[in-house]
C-alpha positions in Angstrom: 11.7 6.5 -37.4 13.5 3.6 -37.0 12.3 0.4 -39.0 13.5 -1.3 -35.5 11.4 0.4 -33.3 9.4 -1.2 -31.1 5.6 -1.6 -31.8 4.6 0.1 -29.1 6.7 3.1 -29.3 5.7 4.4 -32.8 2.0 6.3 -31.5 4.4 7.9 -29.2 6.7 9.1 -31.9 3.8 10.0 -34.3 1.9 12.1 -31.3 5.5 13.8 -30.4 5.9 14.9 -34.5 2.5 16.0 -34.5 3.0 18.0 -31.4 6.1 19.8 -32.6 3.8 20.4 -35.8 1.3 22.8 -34.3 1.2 26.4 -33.2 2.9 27.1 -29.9 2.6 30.6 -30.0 0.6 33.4 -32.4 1.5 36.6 -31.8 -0.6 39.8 -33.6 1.1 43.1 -33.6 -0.4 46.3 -33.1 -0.3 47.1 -36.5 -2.2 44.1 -38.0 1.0 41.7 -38.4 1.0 38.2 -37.4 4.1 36.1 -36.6 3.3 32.0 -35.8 5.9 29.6 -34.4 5.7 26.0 -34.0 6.3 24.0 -31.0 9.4 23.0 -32.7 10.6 26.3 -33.8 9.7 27.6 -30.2 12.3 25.4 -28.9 14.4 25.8 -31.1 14.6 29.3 -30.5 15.0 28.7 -27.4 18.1 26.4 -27.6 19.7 28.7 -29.7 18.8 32.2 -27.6 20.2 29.8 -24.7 23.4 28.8 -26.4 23.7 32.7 -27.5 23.5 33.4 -23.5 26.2 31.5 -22.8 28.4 32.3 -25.1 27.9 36.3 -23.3 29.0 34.4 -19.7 25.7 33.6 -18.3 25.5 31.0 -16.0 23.3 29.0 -13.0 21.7 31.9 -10.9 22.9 34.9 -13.1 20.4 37.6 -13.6 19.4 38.1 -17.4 17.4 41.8 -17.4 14.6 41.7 -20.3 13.2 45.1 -20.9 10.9 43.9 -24.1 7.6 44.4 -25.3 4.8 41.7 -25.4 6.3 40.0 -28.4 7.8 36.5 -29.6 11.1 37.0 -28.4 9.9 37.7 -24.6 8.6 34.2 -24.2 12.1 33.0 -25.9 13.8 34.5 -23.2 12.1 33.1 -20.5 12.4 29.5 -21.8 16.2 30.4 -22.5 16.9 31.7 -19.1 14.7 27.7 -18.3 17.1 26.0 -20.0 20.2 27.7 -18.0 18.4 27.9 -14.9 19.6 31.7 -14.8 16.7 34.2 -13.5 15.0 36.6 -16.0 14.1 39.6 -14.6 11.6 41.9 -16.9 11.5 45.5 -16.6 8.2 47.2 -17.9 8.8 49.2 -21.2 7.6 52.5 -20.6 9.7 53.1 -17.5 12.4 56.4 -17.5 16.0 55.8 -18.3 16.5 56.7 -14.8 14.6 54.3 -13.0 15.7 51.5 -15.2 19.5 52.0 -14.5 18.2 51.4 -10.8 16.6 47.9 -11.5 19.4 47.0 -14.2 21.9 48.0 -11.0 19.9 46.4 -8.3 19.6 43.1 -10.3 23.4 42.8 -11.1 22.6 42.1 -14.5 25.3 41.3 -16.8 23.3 41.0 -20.0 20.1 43.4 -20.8 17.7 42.6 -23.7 15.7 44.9 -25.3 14.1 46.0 -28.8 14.7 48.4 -31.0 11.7 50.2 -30.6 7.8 48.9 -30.5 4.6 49.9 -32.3 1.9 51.0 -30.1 -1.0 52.4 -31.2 -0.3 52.8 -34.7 2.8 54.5 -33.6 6.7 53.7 -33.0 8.0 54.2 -29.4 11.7 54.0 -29.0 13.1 51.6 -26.4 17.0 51.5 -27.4 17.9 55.1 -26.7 16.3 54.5 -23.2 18.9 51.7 -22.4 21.1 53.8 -23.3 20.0 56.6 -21.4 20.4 54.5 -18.4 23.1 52.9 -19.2 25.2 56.2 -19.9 28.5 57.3 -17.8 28.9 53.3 -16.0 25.7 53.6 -14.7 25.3 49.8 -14.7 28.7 48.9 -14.3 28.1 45.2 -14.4 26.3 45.3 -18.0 28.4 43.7 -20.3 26.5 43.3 -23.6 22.7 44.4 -24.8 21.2 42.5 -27.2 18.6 44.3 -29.5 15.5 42.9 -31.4 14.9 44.9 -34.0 11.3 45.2 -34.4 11.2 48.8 -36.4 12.8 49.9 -39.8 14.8 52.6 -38.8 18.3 53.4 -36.8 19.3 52.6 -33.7 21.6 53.8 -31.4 25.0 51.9 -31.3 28.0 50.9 -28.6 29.8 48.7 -30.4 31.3 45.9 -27.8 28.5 46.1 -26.3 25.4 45.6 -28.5 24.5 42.9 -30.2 21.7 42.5 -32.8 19.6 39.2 -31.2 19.1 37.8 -34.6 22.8 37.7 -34.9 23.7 36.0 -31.8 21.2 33.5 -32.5 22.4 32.6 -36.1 
């Protein structure tokens, strides 16, 4: 803070830093795990999941498909899509390859995000090979990039030029 700022200002600052200070968001995963991030790093986040969208061409009124589990990354996405005023369209995980190249095509998506895989019930479901499932023989034609969260220890299914890791575009 400023040693010139105004008298009246500085409860507003100190509220504002404590605000950034607390928990925005907890999230618990199915198998016990617990992930925490700070109104600060939320936005953050978010910023920088923004910027990594428009680096991949989306714009104003674009359509960002988000096929993602309930986890961190899915509320990231929605304040990133905010911040560009593009439209975030989920697609429920669980859905078959085939009816989620319909959606993807219907929207006009340009950019699909989706994780690796995620644990439910104790167990790991696979969500990448899905995508590409659906994506397989230009069955989304306007799809120009995925970008995975990996949420699993184990391989994934690759199309390089297309895929990007999300923790990468973010850095």
């Amino acid at each position: 803070m400023s040693r010139f700022a105004r008298t009246e200002e500085q409860p507003a600052l100190a509220a504002a830093a404590r605000q950034a200070a607390r928990v925005a968001l907890r999230w618990i995963s199915d198998p016990g795990g617990a992930e925490e991030l700070t109104h600060a790093e939320l936005l953050d986040q978010a910023a920088r999941a923004a910027a990594a969208l428009e680096r991949l061409g989306v714009r104003a009124g674009d359509r960002v498909a988000v096929h993602l589990p309930l986890v961190p990354e899915s509320v990231i996405v929605t304040l990133a899509c905010g911040r560009l005023d593009a439209v975030r369209s989920s697609i429920p995980v669980g859905v078959p390859a085939q009816q989620l190249r319909e959606r993807v095509r219907e929207l006009g998506a340009a950019v699909l995000i989706t994780a690796d895989a995620e644990q439910r019930g104790g167990e790991v479901q696979p969500l990448k090979p899905v995508v590409d499932r659906a994506l397989a023989g230009g069955g989304c034609p306007d799809v120009r990039n995925v970008l995975v969260v990996h949420r699993a220890p184990r391989p994934v299914s690759w199309t390089p030029g297309r895929d990007l890791w999300w923790h990468e575009a973010l850095g």
